[in-house]
One Martini backbone bead per residue (centre of mass of N, CA, C, O) as a GRO file, in nm:
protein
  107
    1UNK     BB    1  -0.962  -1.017   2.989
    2UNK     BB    2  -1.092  -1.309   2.849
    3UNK     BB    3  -0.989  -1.591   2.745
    4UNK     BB    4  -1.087  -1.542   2.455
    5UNK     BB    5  -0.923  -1.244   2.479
    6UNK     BB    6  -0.653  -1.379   2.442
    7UNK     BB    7  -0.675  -1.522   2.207
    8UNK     BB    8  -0.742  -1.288   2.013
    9UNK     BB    9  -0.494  -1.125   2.102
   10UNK     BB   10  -0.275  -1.384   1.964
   11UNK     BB   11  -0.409  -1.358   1.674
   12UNK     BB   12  -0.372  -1.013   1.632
   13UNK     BB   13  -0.070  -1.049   1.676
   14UNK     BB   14   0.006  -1.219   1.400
   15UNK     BB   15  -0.135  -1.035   1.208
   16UNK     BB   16   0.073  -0.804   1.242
   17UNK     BB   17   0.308  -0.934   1.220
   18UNK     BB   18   0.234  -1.064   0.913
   19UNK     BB   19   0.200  -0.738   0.824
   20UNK     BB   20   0.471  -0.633   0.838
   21UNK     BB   21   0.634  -0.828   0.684
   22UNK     BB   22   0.470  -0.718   0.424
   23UNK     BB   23   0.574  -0.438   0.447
   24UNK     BB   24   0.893  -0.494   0.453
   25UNK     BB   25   0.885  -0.599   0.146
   26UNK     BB   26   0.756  -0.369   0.021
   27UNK     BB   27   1.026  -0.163   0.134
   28UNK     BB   28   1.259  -0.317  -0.025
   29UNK     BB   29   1.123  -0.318  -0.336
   30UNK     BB   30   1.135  -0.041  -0.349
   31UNK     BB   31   1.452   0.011  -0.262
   32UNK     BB   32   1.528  -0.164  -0.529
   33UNK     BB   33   1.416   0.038  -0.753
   34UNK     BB   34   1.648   0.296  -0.646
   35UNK     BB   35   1.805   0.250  -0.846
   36UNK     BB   36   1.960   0.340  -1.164
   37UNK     BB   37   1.894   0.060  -1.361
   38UNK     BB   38   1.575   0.180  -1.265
   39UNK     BB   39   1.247   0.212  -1.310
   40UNK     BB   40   1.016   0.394  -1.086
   41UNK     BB   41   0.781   0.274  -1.059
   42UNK     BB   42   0.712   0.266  -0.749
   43UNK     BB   43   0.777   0.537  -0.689
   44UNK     BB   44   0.494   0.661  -0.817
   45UNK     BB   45   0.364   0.580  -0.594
   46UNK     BB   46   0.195   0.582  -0.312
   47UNK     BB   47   0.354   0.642   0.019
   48UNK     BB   48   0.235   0.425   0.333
   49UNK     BB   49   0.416   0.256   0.467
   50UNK     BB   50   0.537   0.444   0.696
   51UNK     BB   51   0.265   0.433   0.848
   52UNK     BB   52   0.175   0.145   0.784
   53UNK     BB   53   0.380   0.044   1.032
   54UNK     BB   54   0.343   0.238   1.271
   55UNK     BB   55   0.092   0.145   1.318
   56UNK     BB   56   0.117  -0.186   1.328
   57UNK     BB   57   0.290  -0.126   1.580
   58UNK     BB   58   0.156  -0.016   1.727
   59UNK     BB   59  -0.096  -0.222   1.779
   60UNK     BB   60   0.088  -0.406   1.890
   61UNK     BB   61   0.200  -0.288   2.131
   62UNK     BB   62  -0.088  -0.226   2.285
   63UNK     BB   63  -0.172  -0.541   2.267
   64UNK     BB   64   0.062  -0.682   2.456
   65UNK     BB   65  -0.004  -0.486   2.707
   66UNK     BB   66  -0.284  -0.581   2.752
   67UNK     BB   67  -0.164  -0.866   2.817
   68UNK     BB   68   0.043  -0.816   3.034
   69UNK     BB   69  -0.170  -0.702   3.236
   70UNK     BB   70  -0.332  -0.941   3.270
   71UNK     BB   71  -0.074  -1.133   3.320
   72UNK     BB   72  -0.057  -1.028   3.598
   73UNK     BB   73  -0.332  -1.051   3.711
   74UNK     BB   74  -0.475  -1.233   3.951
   75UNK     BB   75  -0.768  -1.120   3.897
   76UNK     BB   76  -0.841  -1.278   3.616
   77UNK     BB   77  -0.868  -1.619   3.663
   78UNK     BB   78  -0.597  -1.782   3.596
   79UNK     BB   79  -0.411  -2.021   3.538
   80UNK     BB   80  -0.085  -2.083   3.601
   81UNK     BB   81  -0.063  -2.261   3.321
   82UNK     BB   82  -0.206  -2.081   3.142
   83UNK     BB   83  -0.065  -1.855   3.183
   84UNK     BB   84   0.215  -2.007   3.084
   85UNK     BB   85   0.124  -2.031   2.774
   86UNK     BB   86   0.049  -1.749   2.689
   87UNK     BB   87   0.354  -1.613   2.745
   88UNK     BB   88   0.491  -1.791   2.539
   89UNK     BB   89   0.361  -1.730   2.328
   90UNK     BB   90   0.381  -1.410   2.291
   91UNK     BB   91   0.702  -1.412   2.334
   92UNK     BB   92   0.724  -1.532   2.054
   93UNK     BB   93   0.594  -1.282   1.902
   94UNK     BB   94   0.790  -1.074   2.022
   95UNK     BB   95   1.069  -1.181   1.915
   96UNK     BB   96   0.972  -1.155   1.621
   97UNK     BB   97   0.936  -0.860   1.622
   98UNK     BB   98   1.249  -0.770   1.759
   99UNK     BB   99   1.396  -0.945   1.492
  100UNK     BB  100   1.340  -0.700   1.296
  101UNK     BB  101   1.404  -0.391   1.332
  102UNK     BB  102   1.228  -0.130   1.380
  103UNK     BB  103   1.338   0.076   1.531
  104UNK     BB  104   1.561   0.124   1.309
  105UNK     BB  105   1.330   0.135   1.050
  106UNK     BB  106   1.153   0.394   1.141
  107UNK     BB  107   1.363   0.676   1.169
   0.00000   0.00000   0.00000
């Protein structure tokens, strides 16, 4: 993975991290619409969320290891520098996205 293949995939994160949380909203609009007082709309869909949630956690997490074994590797040819910006922005996004709890909203 080379420099540009990091910002790519700094890119890839970001919008995995912006589709789940789209996943996650159209998943609480659905769970509230199973309320009693509520005609089941949403709930005739055919739902693919909770696939397309899994689907594209695993990508996340693929992808972030991907970024981790690279600048893990001193044989990258990365700047000391770069590699601590790149690992910051990383930290930054996957903070964001393990302070969704999707490990517990998966199960």
């Amino acid at each position: 993975m080379a420099e540009a293949d990091l910002e790519a995939g700094l890119r890839s994160l970001r919008e995995s991290l912006r589709q789940i949380k789209a996943l996650l909203a159209w998943q609480e609009l659905k769970q509230s619409e199973l309320t009693p007082d509520h005609t089941p709309g949403f709930a005739l869909l055919q739902d693919s969320v909770g696939t397309d949630l899994r689907n594209e956690y695993s990508f996340f997490l693929f992808t972030a290891m991907q970024m981790h074994s690279v600048l893990n590797d001193n044989a990258a040819g990365l700047s000391g520098v770069r590699r601590q910006q790149v690992k910051q922005q990383l930290t930054k996004i996957e903070s964001q996205l393990y302070s969704l709890n999707l490990q517990k909203r998966l199960c």
